[in-house]
C-alpha positions in Angstrom: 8.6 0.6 -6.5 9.2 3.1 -3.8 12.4 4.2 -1.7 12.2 2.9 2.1 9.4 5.1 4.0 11.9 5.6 6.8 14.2 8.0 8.5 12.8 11.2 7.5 10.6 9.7 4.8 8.4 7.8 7.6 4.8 9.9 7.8 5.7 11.4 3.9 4.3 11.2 1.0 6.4 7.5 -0.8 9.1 8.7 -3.2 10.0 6.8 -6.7 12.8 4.2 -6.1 15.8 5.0 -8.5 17.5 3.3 -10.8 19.8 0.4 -9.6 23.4 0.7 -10.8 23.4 -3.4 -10.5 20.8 -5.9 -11.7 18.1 -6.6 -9.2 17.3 -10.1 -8.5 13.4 -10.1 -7.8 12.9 -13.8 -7.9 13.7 -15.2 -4.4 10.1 -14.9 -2.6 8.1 -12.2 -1.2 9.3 -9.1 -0.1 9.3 -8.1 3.9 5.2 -7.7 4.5 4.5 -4.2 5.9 4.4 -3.4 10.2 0.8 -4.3 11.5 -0.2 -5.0 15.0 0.8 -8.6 15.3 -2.7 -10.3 16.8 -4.6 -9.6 12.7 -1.9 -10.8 10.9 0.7 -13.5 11.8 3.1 -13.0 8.8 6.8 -14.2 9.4 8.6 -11.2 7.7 7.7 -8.1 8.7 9.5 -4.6 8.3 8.9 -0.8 7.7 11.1 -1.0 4.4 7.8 -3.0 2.7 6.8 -0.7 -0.6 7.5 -3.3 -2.7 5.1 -5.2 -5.5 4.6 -8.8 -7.6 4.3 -9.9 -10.8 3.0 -12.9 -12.2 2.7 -13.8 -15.6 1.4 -16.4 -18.1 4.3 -18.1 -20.5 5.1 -14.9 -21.3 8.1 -15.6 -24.3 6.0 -18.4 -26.1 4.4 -14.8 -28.1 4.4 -11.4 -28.5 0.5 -11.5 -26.6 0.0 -9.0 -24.1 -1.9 -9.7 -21.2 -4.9 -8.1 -19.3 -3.2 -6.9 -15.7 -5.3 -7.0 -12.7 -3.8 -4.9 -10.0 -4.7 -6.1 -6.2 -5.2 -4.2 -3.3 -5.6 -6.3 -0.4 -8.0 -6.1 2.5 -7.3 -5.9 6.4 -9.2 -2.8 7.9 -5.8 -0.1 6.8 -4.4 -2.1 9.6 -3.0 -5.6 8.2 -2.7 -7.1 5.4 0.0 -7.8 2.8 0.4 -8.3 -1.0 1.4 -11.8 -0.1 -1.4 -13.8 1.2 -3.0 -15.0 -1.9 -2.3 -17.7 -4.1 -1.8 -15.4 -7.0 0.2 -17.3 -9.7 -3.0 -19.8 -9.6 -5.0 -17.0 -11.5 -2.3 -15.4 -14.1 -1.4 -19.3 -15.4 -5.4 -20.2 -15.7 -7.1 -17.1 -16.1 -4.1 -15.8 -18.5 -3.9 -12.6 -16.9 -1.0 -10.5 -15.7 -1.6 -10.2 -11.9 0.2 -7.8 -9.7 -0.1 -7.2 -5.6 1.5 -4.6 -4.0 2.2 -3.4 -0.2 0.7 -0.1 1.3 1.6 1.0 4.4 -0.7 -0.1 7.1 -1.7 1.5 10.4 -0.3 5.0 11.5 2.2 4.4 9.0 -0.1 4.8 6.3 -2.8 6.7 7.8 -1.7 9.4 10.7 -2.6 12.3 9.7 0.1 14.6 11.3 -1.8 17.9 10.3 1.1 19.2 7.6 3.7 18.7 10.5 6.4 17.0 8.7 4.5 14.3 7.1 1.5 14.1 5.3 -2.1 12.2 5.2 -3.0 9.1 3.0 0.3 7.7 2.7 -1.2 4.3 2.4 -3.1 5.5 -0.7 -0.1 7.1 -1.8 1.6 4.1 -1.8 -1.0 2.6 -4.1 -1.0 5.4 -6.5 2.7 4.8 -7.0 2.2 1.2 -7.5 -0.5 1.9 -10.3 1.9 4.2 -11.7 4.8 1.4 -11.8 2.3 -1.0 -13.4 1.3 1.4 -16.3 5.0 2.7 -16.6 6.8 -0.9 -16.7 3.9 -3.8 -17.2 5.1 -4.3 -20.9 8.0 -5.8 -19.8 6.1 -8.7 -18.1 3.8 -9.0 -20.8 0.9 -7.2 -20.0 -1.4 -4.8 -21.6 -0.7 -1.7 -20.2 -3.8 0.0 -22.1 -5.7 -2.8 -20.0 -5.4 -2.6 -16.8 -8.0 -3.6 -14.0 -7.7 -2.3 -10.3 -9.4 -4.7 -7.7 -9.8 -4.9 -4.3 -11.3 -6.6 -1.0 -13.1 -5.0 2.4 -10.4 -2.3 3.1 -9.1 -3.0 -0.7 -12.7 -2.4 -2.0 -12.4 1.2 -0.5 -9.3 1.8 -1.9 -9.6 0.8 -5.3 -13.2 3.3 -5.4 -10.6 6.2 -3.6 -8.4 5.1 -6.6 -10.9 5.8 -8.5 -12.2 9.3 -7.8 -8.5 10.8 -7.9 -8.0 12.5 -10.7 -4.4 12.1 -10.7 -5.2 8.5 -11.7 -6.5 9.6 -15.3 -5.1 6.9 -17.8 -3.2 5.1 -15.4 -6.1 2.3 -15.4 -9.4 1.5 -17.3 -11.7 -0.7 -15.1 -12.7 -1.0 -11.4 -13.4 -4.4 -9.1 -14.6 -3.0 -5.7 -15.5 -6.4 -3.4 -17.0 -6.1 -0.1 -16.0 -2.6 1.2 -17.4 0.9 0.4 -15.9 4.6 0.9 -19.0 5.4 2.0 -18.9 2.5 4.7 -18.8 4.1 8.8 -15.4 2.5 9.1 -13.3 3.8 5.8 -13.3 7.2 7.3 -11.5 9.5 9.9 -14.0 12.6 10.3 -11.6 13.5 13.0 -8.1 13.0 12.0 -6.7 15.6 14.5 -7.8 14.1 17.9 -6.9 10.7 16.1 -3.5 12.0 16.1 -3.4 13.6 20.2 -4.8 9.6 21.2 -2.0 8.6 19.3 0.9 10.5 20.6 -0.9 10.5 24.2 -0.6 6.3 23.8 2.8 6.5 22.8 4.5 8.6 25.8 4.8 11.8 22.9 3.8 15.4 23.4 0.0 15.8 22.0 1.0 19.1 19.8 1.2 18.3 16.5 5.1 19.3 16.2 6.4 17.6 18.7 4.1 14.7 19.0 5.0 14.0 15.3 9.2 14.6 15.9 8.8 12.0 18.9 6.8 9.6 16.6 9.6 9.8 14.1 12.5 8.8 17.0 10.6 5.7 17.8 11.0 2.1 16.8 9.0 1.2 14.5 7.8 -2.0 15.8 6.6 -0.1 19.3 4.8 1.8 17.0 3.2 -1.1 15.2 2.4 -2.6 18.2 -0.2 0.4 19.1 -1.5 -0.2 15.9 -5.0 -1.2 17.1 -6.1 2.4 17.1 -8.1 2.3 14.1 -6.2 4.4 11.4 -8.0 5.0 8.1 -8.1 7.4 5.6 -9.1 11.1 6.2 
């Protein structure tokens, strides 16, 4: 849903994928899972080109029925996680729902705030918002309601969903809210210091501290080093 958050577009706000001048074959398995620091989540496939979502629907050419679409946002502390860890067709063929999961960047990928140097804040609930938007624009198609559609989330999820919520750039995009387990007022959902998050951050990676700088190094790294220091807690700010 979302053109690759790298190169220049790592630390940036995502950016609508285009249209593909050949048909897309969506139907071989999961996507590559976002980067997260390896000890949370052991997930096989793993890359920075992750803003990608699923869709599972009921026997959807039987009718002309449209769906309820639940939209989940998974857990994982902003750190780990992944669209792909629940058994989601199990719900849309009992509970005759249209069920969707999407990726967010994780970790500093989602969540450094680099001050307005070349990047921007939130990415991870950027990422969301885009999704959201993709499920209103294009849910039709897969047989779902898109005049019904639920948001949901778990722990970190719950938080973001409620985020989702309040922004008012959300208005019609969704009509209900399931917030499980996680608050935005909860100690942990917020960074009430989001520049000396970012000096920690550039100190632990071997970068300059200043914003500009530190940022421009970040950029030039792997992105799997960078994962790797994802244990600093990163969450929205």
């Amino acid at each position: 849903f979302a053109e690759p958050p790298v190169a220049k577009l790592r630390f940036a706000k995502p950016v609508p994928k285009a249209k593909f001048a050949d048909t897309f074959l969506a139907n071989k398995g999961y996507a590559a899972s976002c980067l997260q620091f390896a000890p949370y989540m052991h997930l096989k496939i793993q890359n920075e080109d992750c803003l990608y979502l699923n869709v599972f629907s009921p026997k959807i050419f039987e009718n002309d029925k449209k769906y309820a679409v639940i939209v989940w946002v998974h857990g994982g502390g902003f750190v780990a996680g992944s669209g792909s860890t629940r058994t989601n067709a199990i719900l849309a063929a009992y509970g005759q729902v249209v069920l969707v999961t999407l990726n967010y960047r994780l970790g500093p990928f989602g969540f450094l705030d680099t001050g307005g140097n070349d990047g921007s804040p939130n990415n991870g609930l950027w990422d969301q918002h885009l999704g959201i938007q993709w499920v209103k624009n294009n849910i039709g198609s897969f047989g779902g309601d898109s005049t019904n559609i639920t948001i949901a989330g778990q722990s970190a999820g719950s938080a973001a969903v409620m985020f989702q919520a309040i922004y008012p750039g959300n208005e019609g995009l969704f009509q209900r809210v399931i917030a499980e387990s996680g608050s935005v007022n909860a100690p942990w959902v917020i960074v009430t210091d989001p520049s000396e998050k970012l000096r920690t951050f550039t100190s632990l990676m071997n970068c300059p501290t200043t914003s500009i700088e530190g940022v421009s190094c970040l950029k030039a790294l792997d992105a799997r080093a960078i994962a790797q220091k994802g244990a600093v807690s990163f969450t929205p700010g």
